[in-house]
C-alpha positions in Angstrom: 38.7 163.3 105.7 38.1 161.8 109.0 40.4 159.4 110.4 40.4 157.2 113.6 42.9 158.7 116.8 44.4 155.2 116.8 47.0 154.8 114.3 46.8 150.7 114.3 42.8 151.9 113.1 44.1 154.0 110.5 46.0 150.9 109.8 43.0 148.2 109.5 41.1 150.9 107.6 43.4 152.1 105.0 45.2 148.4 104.1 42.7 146.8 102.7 42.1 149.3 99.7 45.8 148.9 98.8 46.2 145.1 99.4 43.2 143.0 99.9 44.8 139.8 101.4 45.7 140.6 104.9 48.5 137.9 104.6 50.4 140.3 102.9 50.0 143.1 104.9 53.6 142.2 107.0 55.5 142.2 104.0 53.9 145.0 102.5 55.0 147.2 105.5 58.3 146.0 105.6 58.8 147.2 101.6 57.6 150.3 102.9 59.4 150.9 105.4 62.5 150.0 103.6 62.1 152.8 101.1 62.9 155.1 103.4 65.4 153.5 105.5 66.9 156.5 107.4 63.2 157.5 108.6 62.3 154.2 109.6 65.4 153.7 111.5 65.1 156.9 113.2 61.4 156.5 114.2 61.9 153.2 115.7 65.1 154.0 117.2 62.9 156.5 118.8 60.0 155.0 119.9 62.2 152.4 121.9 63.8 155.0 123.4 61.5 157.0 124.5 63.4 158.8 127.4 65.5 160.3 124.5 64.5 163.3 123.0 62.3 166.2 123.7 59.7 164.3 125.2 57.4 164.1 122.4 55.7 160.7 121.9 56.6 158.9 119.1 55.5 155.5 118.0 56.8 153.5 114.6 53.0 152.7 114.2 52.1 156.3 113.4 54.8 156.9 111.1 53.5 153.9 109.3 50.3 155.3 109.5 50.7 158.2 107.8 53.0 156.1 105.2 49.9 153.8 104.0 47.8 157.1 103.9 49.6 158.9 101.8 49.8 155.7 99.4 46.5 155.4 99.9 45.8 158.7 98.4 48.4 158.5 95.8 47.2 155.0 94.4 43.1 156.4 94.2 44.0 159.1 92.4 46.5 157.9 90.0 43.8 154.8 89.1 40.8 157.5 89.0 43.3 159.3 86.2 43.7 156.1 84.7 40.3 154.5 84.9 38.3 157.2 85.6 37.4 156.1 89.2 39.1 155.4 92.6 40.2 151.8 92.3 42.2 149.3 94.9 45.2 147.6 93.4 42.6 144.3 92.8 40.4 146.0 91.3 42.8 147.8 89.2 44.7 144.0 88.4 41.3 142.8 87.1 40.8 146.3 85.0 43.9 145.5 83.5 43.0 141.9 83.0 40.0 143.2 80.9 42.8 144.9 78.6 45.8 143.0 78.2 47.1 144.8 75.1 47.3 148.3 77.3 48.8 146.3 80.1 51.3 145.4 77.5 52.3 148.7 76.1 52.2 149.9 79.4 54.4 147.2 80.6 57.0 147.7 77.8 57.6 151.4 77.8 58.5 150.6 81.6 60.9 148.0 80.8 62.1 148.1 77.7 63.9 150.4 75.2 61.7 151.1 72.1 62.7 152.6 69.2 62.6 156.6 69.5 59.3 157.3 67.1 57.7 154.3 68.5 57.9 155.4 72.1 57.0 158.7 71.4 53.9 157.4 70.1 53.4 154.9 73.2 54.0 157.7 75.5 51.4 160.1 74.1 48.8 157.4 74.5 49.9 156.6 77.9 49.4 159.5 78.8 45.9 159.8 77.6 43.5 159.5 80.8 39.9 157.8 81.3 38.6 161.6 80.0 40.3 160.9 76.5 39.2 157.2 75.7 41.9 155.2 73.6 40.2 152.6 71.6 41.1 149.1 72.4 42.3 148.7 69.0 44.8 151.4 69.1 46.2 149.7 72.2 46.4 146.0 70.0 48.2 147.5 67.0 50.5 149.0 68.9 50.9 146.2 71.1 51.4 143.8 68.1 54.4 146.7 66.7 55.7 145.7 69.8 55.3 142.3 69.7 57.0 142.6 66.5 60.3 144.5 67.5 63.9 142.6 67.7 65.2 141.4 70.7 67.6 144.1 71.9 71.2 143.1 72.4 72.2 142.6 75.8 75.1 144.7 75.9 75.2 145.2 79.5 76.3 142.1 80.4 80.4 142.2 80.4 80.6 145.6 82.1 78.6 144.2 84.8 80.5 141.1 84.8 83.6 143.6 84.8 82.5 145.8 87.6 81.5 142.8 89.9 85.1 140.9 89.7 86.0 144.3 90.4 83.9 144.7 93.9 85.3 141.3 94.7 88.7 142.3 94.1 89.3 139.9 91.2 91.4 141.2 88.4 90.4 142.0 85.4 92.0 138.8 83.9 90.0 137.0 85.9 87.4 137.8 83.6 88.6 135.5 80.8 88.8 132.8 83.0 85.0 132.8 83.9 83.1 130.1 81.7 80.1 131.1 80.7 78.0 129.1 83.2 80.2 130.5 86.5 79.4 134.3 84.8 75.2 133.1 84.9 75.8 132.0 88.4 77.9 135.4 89.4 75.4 137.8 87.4 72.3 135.6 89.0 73.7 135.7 92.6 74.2 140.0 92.1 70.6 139.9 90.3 69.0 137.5 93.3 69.4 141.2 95.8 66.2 143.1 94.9 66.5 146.8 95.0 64.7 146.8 98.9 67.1 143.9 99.9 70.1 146.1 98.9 68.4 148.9 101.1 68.0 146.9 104.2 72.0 145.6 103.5 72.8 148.9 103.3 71.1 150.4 106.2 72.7 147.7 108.2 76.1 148.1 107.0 76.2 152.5 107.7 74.6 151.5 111.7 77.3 148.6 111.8 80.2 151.5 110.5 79.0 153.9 113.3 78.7 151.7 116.3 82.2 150.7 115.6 83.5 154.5 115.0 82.0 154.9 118.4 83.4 151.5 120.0 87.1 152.2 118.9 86.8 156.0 120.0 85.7 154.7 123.5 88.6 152.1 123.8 91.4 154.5 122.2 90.4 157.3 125.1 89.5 154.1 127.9 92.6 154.8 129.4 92.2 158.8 129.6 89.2 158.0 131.8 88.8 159.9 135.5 89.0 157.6 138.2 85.5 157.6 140.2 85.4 159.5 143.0 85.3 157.2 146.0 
């Protein structure tokens, strides 16, 4: 495959067949860079400091480069599995759109917790690619079984209460206290930090908890310091 020398023209080439509004592009590098928080920091670090190192060039838009590319690839051949042809992510949305009861089964054995035989069954046609058609009644039954389930119990909900009072140092007591509106608002405020958000925190908080490693070591030995040779 032939590719431009200019990374920023890899860029404007390989974007659009992962997301067509260019309005989005910002954000969508910024998620992707935040995956891999440890690389991105070290490539930018580097390529604003570029008298550090071995003297090899390096440039944050390159890294990003290569990043899109590889989703690039990734994305056409998972939807050319699924579809039976190389598809953007619009293209794909309006595929879907076409089939909402696949989209549906799809969507639940991602998100939710079916019953052991059932998911068995989902998984095995899931798994059955463009080359194996699955008739788009197969996909509606199975979506109305679904459709049909229960709501599960949400029995997640005190041991996360539980294990939050406990991050904020609250007792356990505490926990009794809470009325059942101030435990929506605590559980809503924890759910409000997407998984990327959480990353970035993170990242922020190991740089933050090695500058100051480094500050304190430099002002415990400031007074072991050579005096400058006149």
């Amino acid at each position: 495959v032939w590719l431009p020398d200019d990374p920023v023209d890899v860029l404007a080439e390989t974007l659009p067949r992962l997301v067509a509004d260019e309005r989005l592009w910002p954000g969508y590098l910024q998620r992707l860079a935040l995956e891999l928080p440890g690389w991105s920091g070290m490539f930018l670090w580097r390529a604003r400091h570029p008298e550090h190192g071995d003297g090899s060039p390096v440039a944050m838009a390159d890294y990003l480069a290569v990043r899109v590319l590889l989703e690039t690839l990734l994305c056409e051949d998972l939807t050319r599995r699924l579809t039976g042809a190389a598809q953007g992510l619009a293209d794909l949305q309006a595929w879907f759109a076409a089939r909402p009861a696949e989209f549906f089964v799809r969507d639940a054995l991602r998100t939710h917790t079916l019953p052991e035989a059932l998911q068995q069954r989902v998984v095995r046609r899931c798994r059955v690619g463009a080359d194996n058609h699955v008739d788009a009644a197969d996909w509606a039954a199975l979506a109305a079984e679904i459709g049909n389930l229960p709501a599960p119990p949400d029995t997640t909900r005190v041991p996360r209460l539980a294990a939050l009072l406990e991050l904020l140092e609250l007792s356990p007591g505490d926990l009794d206290m809470l009325t059942p509106e101030d435990a929506d608002a605590l559980l809503a405020c924890a759910d409000s930090l997407a998984p990327l958000v959480r990353g970035e925190i993170w990242l922020l908080a190991y740089e933050r908890h090695y500058r100051e490693q480094i500050f304190s070591a430099l002002a415990a030995n400031h007074p072991r310091r050579k005096p400058v040779a006149q």
